[in-house]
N, C-alpha and C positions, 0 to 999 in steps of 0.2 A: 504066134512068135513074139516074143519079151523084144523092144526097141528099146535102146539105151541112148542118151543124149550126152555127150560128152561138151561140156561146155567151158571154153578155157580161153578168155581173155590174153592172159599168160599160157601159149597153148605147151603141150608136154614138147618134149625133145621127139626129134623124128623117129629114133629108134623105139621110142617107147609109145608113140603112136602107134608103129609096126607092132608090136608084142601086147598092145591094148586089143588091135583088131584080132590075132591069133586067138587070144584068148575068148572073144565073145564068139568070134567065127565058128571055134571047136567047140561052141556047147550048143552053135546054132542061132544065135540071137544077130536081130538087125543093130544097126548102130549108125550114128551120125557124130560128126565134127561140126562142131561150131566156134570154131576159134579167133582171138581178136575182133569179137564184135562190138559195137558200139550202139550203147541204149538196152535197157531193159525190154521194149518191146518186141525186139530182135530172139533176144532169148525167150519169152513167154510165148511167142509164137512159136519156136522151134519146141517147145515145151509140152504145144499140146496134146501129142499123140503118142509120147514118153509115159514110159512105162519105170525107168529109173533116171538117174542123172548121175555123171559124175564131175566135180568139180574142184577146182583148186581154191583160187583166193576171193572169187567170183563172189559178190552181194549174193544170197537167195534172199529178198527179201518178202515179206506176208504177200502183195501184190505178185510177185513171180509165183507162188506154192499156190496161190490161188487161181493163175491158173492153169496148171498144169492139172486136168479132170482125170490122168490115168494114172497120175506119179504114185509110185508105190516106197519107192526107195531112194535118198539123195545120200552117194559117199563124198565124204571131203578128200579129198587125195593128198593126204599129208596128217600131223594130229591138231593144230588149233583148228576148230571150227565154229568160232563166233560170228566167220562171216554169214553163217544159215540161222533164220531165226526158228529157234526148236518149240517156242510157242505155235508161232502160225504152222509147222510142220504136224506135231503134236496134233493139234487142233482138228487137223486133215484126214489124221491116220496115216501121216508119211514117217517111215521109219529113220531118221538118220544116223549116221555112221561114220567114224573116222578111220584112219590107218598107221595106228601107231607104232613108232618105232621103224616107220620105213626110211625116213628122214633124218632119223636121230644121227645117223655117223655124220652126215652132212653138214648138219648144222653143229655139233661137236668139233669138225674140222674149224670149220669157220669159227668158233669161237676162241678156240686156240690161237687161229692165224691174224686175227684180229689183235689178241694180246701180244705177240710177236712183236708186228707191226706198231703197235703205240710204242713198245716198251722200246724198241729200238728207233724213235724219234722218226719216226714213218718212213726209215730206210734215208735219212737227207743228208747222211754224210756225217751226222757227230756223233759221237759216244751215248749209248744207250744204256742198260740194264738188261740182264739176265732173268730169265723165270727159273731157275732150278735153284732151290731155296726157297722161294718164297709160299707163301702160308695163299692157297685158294679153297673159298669157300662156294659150297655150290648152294645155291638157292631153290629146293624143288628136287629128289632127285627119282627122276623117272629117268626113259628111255635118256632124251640127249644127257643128263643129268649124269648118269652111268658113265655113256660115251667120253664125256669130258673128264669124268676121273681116271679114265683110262689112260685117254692120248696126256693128260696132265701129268700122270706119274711117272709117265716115259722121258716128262723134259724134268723130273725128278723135284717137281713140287712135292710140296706137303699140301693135302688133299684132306679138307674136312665137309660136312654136309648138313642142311636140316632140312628136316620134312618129317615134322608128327605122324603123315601118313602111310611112312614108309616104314617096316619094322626095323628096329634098332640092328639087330641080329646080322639082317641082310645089307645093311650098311656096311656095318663093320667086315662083312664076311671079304669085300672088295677091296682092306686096307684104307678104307675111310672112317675118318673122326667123327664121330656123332655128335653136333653142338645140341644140347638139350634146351636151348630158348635162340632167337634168331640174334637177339641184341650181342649174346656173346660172338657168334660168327662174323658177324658184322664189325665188332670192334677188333676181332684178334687177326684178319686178314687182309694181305696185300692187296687180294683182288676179290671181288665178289662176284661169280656170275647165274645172271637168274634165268628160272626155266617156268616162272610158274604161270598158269593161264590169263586170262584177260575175262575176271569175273567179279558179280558184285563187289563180292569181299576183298579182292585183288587189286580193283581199280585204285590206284590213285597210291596204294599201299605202300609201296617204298618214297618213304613222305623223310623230312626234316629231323624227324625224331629217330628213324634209323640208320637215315644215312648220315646224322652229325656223330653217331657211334664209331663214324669208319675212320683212319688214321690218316693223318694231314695227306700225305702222297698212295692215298689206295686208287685203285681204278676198279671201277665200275662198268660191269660189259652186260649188255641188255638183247639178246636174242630172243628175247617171249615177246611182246607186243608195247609199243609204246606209251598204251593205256596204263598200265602198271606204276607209273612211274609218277610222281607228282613234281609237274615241271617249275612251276613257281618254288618249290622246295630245292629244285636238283639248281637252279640258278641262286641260292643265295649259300649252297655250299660250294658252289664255284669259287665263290666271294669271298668264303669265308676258310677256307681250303686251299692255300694257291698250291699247291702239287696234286691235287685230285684231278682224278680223268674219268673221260664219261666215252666208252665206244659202244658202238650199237649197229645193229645192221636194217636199223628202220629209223630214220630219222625223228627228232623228238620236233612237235609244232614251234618250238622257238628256237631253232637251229641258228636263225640268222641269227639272234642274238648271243646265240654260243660263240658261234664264229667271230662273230664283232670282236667280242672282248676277252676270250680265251683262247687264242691261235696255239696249235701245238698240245693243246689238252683233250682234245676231242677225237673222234673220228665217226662219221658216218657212210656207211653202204650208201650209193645210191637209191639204190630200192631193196625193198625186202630179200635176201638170197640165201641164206640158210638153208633152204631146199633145191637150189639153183646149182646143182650136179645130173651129170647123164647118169648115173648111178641111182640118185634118189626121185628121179624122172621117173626109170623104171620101174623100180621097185613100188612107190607109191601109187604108180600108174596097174600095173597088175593085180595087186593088191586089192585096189578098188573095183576092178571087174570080178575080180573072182568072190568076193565076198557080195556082189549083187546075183552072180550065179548061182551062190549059195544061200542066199537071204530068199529069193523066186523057189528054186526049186527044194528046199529043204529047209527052209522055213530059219536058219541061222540067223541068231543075232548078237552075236559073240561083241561085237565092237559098235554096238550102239548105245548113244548119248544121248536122245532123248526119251 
């Protein structure tokens, strides 16, 4: 019998605990919780006699893969998974795996409600601005990417997008503007919001030379990772920018210095929650069992990253 270790610092919502265990229950496999633990050797130990793992925002780092001697399969419960390293996975014979698109409406809300919210002076009582008119550009346009041209159109922005990756065609097919180089998206809209992963090429990317492209009062909404972001850049177009805004729902390392000297421009989540719905609990939570049921018994590997 296949044992599943379900490890969640950040544990799922109760409901989707219930519908995690349904689902390993009806195919027969054991399974374990380990949630809210504290220290890596807590989890290594529960690791050892795991045959998969599923996981949310959880480190797996070389040290945890190593020792887990039965692990076959780790899903990330959501779609970033930079926090598992796919070297040391790779290296093992563990297959890993995300769940995309369980999350995207979630984090799509949240990126809207976020814009809301700034534009309307954080709800304090004074006169704000409206989003319908205004020019949003999406950065990346995958699952959330989608999501937000949806809920966007509905508060009747004008909705453009870039991603070389994505075909033109399919763009457009949604009523979205295809920007053909990222510099024009960037200079020709109100708001920018990005979706793209937290890698080599990505890190540090949205640097000074793109974001001085953006229009004295654009605002900037960061829902991908805060690595992306080069923070020594994003503080000297604070300076240099006094109507530009920066929200995000993962705080940036120099926040205190945002807040010092940019009151009213800013907004941070307290911690990461773009996937912080009983809706996106579920779904990403099933999701991830089912696709280790199917990874074990029939060899699927439809949504694997390394």
């Amino acid at each position: 019998m296949a044992k599943v270790l379900i490890a969640t610092v950040k544990p799922f919502a109760a409901e989707a605990v219930e519908q995690i265990k349904n689902v390993l229950e009806s195919a027969g496999y054991e399974y374990e919780f380990l949630e809210k633990y504290d220290g890596e050797e807590k989890l290594k130990e529960a690791l050892r006699d795991a045959d998969a793992l599923i996981v949310r925002s959880d480190k797996i780092t070389p040290s945890v893969i190593n020792a887990a001697d039965n692990l076959k399969i780790i899903v990330r419960a959501g779609a970033g998974y930079d926090n598992i390293d796919l070297d040391a996975a790779t290296k093992k014979g563990i297959v890993v795996m995300n769940t995309p698109g369980q999350n995207s409406n979630a984090v799509a809300e949240l990126v809207l409600g976020m814009m809301v919210y700034q534009a309307r002076n954080h709800f304090n009582g004074t006169s704000g601005r409206e989003l319908k008119g205004k020019k949003l550009g999406i950065h990346a346009y995958g699952n959330v990417g989608k999501n937000v041209a949806r809920i966007a159109k509905g508060f009747g922005m004008i909705v453009g997008a870039f991603d070389p990756f994505v075909e033109k065609a399919s763009i457009e097919a949604d009523g979205v503007k295809v920007y053909e180089n990222v510099e024009d998206m960037y200079s020709d809209c109100d708001y920018v919001s990005l979706h793209i992963p937290a890698t080599k090429q990505t890190i540090k990317s949205i640097n000074y030379d793109l974001l001085s492209k953006m229009k004295d009062d654009a605002t900037l909404v960061n829902s991908a990772r805060k690595e992306v972001i080069n923070e020594d850049d994003l503080l000297k177009i604070f300076e240099e920018k006094k109507g530009f805004k920066y929200i995000s729902d993962i705080a940036p390392d120099n926040k205190e210095v945002i807040a010092e000297k940019f009151e009213g421009r800013y907004f941070f989540t307290p911690k990461k929650m773009g996937a912080q719905t009983a809706e996106a609990n579920i779904n990403a939570g099933i999701a991830a069992a089912k696709q280790i049921i199917n990874f074990i018994e029939k060899g699927e590997t439809k949504f694997k990253v390394n």
